[in-house]
N, C-alpha and C positions, 0 to 999 in steps of 0.2 A: 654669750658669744662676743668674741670681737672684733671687730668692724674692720676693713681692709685698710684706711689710711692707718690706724693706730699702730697696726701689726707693723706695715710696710714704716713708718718713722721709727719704730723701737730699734728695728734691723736697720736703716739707715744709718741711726745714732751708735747704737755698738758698733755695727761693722765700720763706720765708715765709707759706705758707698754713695755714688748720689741715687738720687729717687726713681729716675728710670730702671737703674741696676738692683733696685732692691729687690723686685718680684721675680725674675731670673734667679736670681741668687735664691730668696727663699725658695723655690722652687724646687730646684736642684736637690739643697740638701738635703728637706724633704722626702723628696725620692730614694737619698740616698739613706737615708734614715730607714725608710718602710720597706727599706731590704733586709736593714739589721733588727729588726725588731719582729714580733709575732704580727697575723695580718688580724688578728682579732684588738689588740694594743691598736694599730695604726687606724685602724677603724673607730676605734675610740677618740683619738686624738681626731681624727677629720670632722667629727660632730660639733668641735666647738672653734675648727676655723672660718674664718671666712671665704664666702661660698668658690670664691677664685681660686684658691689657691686647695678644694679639698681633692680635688684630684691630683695632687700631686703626690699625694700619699696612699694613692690607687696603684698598689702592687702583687699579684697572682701567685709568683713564682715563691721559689723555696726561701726560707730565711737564710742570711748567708751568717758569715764567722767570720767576717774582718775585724779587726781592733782599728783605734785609734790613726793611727798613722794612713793607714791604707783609705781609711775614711775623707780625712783630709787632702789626701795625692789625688783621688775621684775626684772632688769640690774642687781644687787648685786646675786640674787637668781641663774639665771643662769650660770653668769658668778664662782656661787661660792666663791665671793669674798665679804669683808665688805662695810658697805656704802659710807665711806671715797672713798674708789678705786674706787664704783660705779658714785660717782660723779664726779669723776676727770674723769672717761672716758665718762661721757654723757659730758663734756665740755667741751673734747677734740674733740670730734666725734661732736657738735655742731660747733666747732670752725674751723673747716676743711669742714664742712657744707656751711659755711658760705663761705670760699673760694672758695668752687665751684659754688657755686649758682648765688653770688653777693649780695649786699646788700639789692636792692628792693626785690629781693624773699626771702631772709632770712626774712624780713621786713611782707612780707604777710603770711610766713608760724608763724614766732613771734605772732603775732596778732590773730593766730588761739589756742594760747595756754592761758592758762588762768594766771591769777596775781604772785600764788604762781612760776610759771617757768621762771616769769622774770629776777629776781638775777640772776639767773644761768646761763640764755641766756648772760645778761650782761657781765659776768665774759669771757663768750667764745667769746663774741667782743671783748672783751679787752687782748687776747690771741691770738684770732688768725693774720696770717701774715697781712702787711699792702698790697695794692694794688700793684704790681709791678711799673705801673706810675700810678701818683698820679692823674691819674682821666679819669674814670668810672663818674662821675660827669660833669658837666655842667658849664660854668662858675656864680661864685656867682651875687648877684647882685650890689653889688662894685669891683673893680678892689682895690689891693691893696691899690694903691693911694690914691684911692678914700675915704675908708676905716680908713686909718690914716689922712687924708685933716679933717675928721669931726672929732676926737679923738684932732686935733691940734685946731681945732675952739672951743673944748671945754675948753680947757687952760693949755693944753700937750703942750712942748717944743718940735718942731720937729723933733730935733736928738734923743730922748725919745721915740717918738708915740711908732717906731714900738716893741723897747723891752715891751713897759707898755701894748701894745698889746698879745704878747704872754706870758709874765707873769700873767696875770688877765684870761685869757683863759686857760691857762694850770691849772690854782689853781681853775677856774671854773669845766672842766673836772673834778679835785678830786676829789670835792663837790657833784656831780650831777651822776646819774645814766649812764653806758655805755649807753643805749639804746637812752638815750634824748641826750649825747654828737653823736653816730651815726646821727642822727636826723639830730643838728647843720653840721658836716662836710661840707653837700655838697652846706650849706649857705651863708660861712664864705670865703673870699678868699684864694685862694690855698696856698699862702706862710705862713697863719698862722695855718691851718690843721694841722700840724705837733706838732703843742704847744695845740689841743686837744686832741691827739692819745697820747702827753706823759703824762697830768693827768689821761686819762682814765685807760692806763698802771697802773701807780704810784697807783691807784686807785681800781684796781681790776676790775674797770665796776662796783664796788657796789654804790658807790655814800658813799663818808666819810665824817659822821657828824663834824663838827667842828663849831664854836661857830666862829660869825663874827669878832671878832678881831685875832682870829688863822687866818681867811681867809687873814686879811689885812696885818698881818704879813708876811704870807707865802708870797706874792706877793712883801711887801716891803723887806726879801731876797734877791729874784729874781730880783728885778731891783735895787739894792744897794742903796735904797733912805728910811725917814724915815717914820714912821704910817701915816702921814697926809698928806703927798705926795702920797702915797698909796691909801690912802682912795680917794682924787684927782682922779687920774687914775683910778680904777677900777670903779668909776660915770662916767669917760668919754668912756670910752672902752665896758661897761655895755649899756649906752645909744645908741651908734655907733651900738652895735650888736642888741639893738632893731631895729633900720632904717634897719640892712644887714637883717635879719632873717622874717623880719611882729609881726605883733601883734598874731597872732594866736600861731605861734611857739615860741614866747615867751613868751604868756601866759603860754604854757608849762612848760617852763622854771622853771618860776616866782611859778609856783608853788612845784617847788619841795625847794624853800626856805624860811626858817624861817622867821616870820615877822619882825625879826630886820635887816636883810638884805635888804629888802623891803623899808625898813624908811628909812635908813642908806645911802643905793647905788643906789636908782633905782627913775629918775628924776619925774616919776609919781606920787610917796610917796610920795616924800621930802615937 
C-alpha cells in the first residue's frame, strides 16, 4: 500500500497543483472514476489506497457511459478550473493511482475504460515514478545473455549487442504507445527495462509518429554507427524481441506500425 504523503506529491508533481489542492483534486476524480468503472474493480482499487482517500471510491449507483471528454468537463466543473488543469490532474491522480495499485490492477481497472481514455492513461504511465526495485515482475524469458546470444547470431558484433539493444528499444518505446510499452516491460530482460521507461518518458506514453527512416536514424545516433548498420540492428534486436515477448504480444506490437516498418525490419515481411 501507499502511504498518503507519496500519493498526494506524485499528484502534486504531475498535476501541478500546490499541496493543499491535491487531496480535493484526488478525491474528485476518484469519484469520478467509480462511476465509470464496475463497483467490484473500484473496490479493488480502494484496498491498496491510502486509508484517506478510500472513500472516495465508495460508489452504490449504476455504472455510467461517459467517454473522455465528459469526464474531464466533471473534474474541470467542480474543481472550477479550465480543461488544460483538469487534465493534467486526472494524469496526475492516474499516475499516483498507478503507484499504489501496481501495474496488473492498473492494467484491469485500464481495460474497464473505453478507447478515447487510453492516451491519457498512457501519458500517466509514463509519468508516474518507476518501481522502487526493478521488479514486481518475474523474470523474462531470456536472461540477458541469452537475449543478446541471439541478437549476436543474427550478425550484431558482440561488443555492440547490448548498446544496439537498448538503442532500438528505447527508439521503439517513442514510437509505440505507453500502454503497449507497459505490456512489453515485464518480457524483456531486466537490464534492458530501463531503455523502455526512457522512450516511453521521452514519449509522453503517446506513441510519436515518425516515418521509418527518422526511426533508424534515431537509433543510428544512439549507437554512433551509420543508417545501414542501424537498419542491421534494429532487424536483429526486433526479431530477438519477437522469440522474448511470443507471437501474441507482438502481434500487438506489429500493429501499432506502419507498413513500411513491417517490410523494412520485421523478418516475417522481409
Amino acid at each position: 500500500m501507499l502511504y498518503y504523503p507519496e500519493f498526494s506529491k506524485t499528484v502534486e508533481r504531475v498535476a501541478g497543483v500546490p499541496a493543499e489542492e491535491a487531496e480535493p483534486a484526488a478525491c474528485l476524480t476518484l469519484q469520478m472514476l467509480a462511476r465509470r468503472i464496475s463497483e467490484g474493480e473500484a473496490a479493488d482499487l480502494a484496498e491498496h489506497l491510502p486509508a484517506r482517500l478510500r472513500r472516495c471510491l465508495a460508489y452504490e449507483g449504476p455504472q455510467e457511459k461517459f467517454g473522455l471528454q465528459d469526464f474531464l468537463h466533471r473534474i474541470g466543473q467542480h474543481l472550477n478550473t479550465d480543461r488544460p488543469t483538469a487534465e493534467r490532474v486526472a494524469v496526475g491522480v492516474f499516475a499516483a493511482l498507478l503507484q499504489a495499485v501496481g501495474r496488473k490492477e492498473f492494467h484491469d481497472m485500464r481495460s474497464q475504460l473505453p478507447r478515447d481514455f487510453q492516451p491519457l492513461l498512457d501519458q500517466a504511465v509514463a509519468a508516474a515514478p518507476a518501481p522502487p526495485v526493478d521488479d514486481e515482475h518475474p523474470p523474462a524469458r531470456f536472461s540477458l545473455p541469452e537475449f543478446l546470444d541471439r541478437i549476436v547470431r543474427r550478425g550484431v558484433e558482440p561488443d555492440r549487442a547490448q548498446h544496439a539493444a537498448e538503442a532500438v528499444l528505447e527508439i521503439l518505446a517513442l514510437r509505440i504507445t505507453g500502454g503497449e510499452v507497459d505490456d512489453l516491460i515485464p518480457l524483456v530482460p531486466r537490464e534492458l527495462r530501463p531503455a523502455l521507461r526512457r522512450g516511453m518518458k521521452l514519449g509522453g506514453g503517446r506513441g510519436m509518429r515518425m516515418p521509418l527512416e527518422d526511426f533508424l536514424v534515431e537509433i543510428a545516433k544512439r549507437e554512433h554507427v551509420d543508417y545501414d548498420v542501424a537498419l542491421q540492428h534494429a532487424r536483429a534486436v526486433l526479431a530477438t524481441l519477437h522469440e522474448s515477448i511470443g507471437d501474441k504480444e507482438f502481434a500487438d506490437l506489429v500493429a501499432q506500425l506502419p507498413n513500411e516498418y513491417r517490410w523494412m525490419l520485421l523478418e516475417e515481411y522481409a
